[in-house]
TORROLO-775043 format. One line per 2 residues: their letters; for each residue z, y, x of N, C-alpha, C, O, CB. Coordinates in nm, 3 decimals, always signed. Glycine has a CB too. Layout:
// residues N
A) Z:Y:X:Z:Y:X:Z:Y:X:Z:Y:X:Z:Y:X ~ ...
// end
This chain:
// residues 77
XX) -0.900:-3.172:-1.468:-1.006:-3.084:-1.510:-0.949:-2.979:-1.606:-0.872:-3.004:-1.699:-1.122:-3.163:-1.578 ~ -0.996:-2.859:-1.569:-0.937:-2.736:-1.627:-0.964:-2.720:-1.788:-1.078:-2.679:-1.768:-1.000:-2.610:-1.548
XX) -0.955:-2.719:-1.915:-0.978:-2.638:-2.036:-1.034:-2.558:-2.052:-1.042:-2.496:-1.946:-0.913:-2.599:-2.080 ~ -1.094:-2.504:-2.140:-1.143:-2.351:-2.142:-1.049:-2.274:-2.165:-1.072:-2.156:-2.139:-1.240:-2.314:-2.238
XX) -0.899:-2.311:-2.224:-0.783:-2.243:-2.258:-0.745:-2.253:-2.147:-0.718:-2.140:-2.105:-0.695:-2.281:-2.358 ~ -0.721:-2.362:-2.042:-0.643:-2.301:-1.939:-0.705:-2.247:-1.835:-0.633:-2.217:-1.740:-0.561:-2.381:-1.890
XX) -0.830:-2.224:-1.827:-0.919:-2.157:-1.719:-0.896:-1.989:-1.806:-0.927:-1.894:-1.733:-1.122:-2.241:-1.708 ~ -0.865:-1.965:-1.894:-0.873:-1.789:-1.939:-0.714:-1.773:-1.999:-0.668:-1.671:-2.050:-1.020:-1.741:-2.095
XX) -0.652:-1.890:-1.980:-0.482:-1.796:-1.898:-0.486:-1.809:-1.759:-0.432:-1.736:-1.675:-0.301:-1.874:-1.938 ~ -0.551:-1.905:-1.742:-0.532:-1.825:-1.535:-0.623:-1.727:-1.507:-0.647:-1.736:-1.387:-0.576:-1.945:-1.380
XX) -0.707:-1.608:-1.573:-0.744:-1.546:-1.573:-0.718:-1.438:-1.658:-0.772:-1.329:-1.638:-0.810:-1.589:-1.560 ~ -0.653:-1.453:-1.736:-0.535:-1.326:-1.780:-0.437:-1.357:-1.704:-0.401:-1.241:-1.684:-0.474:-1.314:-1.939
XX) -0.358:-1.425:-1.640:-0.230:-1.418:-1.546:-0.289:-1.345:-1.430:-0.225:-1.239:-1.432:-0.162:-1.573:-1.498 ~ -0.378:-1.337:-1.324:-0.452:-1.309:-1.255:-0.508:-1.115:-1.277:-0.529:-1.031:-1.190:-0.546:-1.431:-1.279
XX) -0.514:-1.105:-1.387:-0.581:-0.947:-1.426:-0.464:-0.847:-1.492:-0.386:-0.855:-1.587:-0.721:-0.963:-1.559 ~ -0.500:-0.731:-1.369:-0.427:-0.617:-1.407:-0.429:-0.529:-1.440:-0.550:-0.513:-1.453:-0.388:-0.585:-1.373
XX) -0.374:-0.421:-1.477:-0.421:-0.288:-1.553:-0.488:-0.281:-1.690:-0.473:-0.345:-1.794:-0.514:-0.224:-1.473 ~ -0.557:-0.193:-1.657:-0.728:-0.196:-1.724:-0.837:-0.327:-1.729:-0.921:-0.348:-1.817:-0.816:-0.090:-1.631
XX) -0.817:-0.388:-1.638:-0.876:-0.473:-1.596:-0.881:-0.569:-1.711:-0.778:-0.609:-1.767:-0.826:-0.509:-1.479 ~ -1.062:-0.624:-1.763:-1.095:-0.693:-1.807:-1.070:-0.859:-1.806:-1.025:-0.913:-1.705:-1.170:-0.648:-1.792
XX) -1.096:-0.917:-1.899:-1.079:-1.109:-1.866:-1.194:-1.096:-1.756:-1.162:-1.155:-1.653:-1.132:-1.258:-2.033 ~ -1.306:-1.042:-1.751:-1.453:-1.080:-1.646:-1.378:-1.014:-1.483:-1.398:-1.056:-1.369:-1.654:-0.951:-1.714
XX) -1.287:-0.899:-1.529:-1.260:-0.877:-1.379:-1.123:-0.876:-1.317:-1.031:-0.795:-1.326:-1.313:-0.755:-1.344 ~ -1.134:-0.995:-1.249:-1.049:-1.113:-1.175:-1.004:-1.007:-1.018:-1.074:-0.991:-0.918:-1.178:-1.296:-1.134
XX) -0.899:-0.964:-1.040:-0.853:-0.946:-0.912:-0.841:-1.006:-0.785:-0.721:-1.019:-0.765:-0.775:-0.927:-0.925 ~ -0.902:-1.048:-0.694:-0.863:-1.127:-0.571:-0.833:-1.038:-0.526:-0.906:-0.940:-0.514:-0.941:-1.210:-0.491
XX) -0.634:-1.053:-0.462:-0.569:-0.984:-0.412:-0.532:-1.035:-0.259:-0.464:-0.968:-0.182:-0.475:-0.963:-0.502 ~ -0.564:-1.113:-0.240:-0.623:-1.178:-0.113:-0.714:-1.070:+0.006:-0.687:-0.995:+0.100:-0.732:-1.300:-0.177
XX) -0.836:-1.121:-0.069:-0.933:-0.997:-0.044:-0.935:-0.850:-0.052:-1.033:-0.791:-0.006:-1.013:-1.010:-0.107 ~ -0.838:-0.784:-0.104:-0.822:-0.673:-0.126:-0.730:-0.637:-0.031:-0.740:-0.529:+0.027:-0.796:-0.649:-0.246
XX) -0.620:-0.733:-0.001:-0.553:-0.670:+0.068:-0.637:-0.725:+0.240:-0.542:-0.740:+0.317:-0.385:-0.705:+0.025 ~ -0.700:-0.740:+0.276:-0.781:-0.816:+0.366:-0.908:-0.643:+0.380:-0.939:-0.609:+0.494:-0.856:-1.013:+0.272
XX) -0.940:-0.594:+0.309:-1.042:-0.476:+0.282:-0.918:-0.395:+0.298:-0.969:-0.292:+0.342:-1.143:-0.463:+0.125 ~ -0.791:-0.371:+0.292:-0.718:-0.271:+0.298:-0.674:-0.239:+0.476:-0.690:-0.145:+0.554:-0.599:-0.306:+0.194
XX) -0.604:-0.391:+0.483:-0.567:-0.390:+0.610:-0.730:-0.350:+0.724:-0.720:-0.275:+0.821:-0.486:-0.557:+0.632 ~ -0.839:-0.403:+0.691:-0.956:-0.368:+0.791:-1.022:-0.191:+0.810:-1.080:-0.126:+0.897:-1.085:-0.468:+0.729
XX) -0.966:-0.169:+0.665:-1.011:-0.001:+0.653:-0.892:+0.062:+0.744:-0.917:+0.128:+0.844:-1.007:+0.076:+0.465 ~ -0.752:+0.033:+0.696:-0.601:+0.111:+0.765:-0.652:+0.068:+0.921:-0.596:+0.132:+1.010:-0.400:+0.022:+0.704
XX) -0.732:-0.015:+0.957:-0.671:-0.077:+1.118:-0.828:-0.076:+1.157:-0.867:-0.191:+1.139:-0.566:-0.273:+1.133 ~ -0.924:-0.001:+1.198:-1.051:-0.029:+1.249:-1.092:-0.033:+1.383:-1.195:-0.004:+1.443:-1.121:+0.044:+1.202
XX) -0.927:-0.100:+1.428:-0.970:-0.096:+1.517:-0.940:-0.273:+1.596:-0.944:-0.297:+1.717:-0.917:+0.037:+1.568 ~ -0.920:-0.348:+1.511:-0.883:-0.467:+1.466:-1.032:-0.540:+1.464:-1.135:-0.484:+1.426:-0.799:-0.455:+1.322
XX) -1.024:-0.657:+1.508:-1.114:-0.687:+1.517:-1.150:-0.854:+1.377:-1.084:-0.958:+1.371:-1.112:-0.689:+1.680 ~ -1.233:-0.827:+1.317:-1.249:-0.828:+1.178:-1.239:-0.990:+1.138:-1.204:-1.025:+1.026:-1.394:-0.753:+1.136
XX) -1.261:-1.051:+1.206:-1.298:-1.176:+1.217:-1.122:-1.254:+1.233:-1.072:-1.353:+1.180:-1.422:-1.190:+1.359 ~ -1.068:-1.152:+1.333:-0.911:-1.218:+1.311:-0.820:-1.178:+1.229:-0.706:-1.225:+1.234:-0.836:-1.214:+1.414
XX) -0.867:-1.057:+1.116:-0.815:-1.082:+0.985:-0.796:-1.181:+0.897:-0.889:-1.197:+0.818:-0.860:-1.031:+0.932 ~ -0.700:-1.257:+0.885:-0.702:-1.381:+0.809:-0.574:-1.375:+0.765:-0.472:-1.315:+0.800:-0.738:-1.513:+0.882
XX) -0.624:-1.506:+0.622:-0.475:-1.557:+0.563:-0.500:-1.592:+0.466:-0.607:-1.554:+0.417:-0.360:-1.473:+0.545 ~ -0.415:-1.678:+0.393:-0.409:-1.705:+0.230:-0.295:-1.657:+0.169:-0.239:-1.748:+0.108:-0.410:-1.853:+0.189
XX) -0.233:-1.545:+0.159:-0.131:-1.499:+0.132:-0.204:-1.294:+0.232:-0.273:-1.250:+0.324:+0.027:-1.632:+0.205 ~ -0.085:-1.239:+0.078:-0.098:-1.128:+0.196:+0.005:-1.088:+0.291:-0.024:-0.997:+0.369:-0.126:-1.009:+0.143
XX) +0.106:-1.136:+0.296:+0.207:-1.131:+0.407:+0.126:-1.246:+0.554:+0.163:-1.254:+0.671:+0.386:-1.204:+0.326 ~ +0.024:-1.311:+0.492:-0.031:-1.375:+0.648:-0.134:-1.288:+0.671:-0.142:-1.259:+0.791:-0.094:-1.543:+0.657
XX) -0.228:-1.227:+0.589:-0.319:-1.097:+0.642:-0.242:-0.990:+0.701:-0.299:-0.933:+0.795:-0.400:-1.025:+0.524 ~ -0.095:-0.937:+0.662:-0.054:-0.847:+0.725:-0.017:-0.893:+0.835:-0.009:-0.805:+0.921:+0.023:-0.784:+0.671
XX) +0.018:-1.026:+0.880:+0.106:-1.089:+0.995:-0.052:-1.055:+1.082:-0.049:-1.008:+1.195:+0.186:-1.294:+0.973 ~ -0.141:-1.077:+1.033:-0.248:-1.113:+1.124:-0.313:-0.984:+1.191:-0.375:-1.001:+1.296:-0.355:-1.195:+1.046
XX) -0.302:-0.850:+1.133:-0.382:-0.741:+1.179:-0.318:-0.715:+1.332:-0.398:-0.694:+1.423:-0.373:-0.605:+1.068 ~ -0.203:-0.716:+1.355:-0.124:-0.687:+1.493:-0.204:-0.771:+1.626:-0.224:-0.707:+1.729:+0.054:-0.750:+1.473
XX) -0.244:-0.909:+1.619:-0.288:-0.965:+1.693:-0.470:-0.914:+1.750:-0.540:-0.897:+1.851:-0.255:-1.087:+1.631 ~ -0.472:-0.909:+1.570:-0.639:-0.865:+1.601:-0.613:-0.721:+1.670:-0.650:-0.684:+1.782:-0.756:-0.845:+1.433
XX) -0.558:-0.667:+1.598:-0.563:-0.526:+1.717:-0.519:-0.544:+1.858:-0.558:-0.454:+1.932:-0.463:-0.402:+1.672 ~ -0.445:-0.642:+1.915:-0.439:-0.678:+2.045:-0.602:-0.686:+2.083:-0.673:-0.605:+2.143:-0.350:-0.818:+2.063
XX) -0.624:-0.784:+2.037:-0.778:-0.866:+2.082:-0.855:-0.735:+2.083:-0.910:-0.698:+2.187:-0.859:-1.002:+1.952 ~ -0.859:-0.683:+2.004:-0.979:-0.528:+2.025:-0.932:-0.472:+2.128:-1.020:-0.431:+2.202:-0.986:-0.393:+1.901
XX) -0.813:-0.451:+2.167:-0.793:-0.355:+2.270:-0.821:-0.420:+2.420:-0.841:-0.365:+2.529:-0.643:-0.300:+2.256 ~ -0.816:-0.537:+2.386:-0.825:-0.650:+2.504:-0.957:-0.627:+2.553:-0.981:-0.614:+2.673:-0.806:-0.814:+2.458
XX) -1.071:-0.621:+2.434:-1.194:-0.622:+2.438:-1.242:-0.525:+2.465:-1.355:-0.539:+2.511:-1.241:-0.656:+2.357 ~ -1.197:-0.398:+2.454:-1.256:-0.273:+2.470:-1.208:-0.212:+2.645:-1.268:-0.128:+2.713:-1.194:-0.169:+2.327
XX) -1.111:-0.271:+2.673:-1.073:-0.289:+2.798:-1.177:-0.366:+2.893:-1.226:-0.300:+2.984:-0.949:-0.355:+2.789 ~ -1.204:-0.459:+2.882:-1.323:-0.507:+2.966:-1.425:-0.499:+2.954:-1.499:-0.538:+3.044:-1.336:-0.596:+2.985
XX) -1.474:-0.443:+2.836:-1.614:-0.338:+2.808:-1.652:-0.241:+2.885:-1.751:-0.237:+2.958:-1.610:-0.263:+2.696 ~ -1.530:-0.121:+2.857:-1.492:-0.016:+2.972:-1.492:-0.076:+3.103:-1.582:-0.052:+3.183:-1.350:+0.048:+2.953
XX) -1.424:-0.131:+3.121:-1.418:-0.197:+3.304:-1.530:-0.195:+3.339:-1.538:-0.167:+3.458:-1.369:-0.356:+3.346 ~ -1.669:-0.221:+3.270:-1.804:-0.288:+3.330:-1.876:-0.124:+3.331:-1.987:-0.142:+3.380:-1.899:-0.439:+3.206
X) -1.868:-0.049:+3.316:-1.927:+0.068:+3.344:-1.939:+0.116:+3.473:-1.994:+0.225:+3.493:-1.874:+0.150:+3.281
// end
């Protein structure tokens, strides 16, 4: 069970810049909102990872799958 001392150094280890003790960077998520904005054409759901070298591993595939998908969308016209 965490401390109150060690729950607000893992929350100053965690915060950057400017950035307040209340605001906690998840860099996870950010880079997860980066890769979905750079790649829209990726399909959102196979953005994943716990790390951001596995969110970046992951956008290449999802953009397969969209193109896969937009391919047999088109076909049905």
């Amino acid at each position: 069970m965490e401390t109150g001392r060690e729950a607000t150094e893992q929350e100053e280890d965690v915060t950057r810049g400017d950035a307040t003790e209340n605001e906690v960077i998840d860099e996870e998520a950010l880079a997860r909102a980066l890769a979905l904005r750079a790649h829209p054409d990726a399909v959102p759901e196979l953005v994943t990872g716990a790390t951001v070298a596995e969110i970046v591993a992951s956008v290449e595939p999802a953009r397969a799958a969209y193109r896969r998908i937009a391919e047999r969308v088109g076909g049905r016209e």
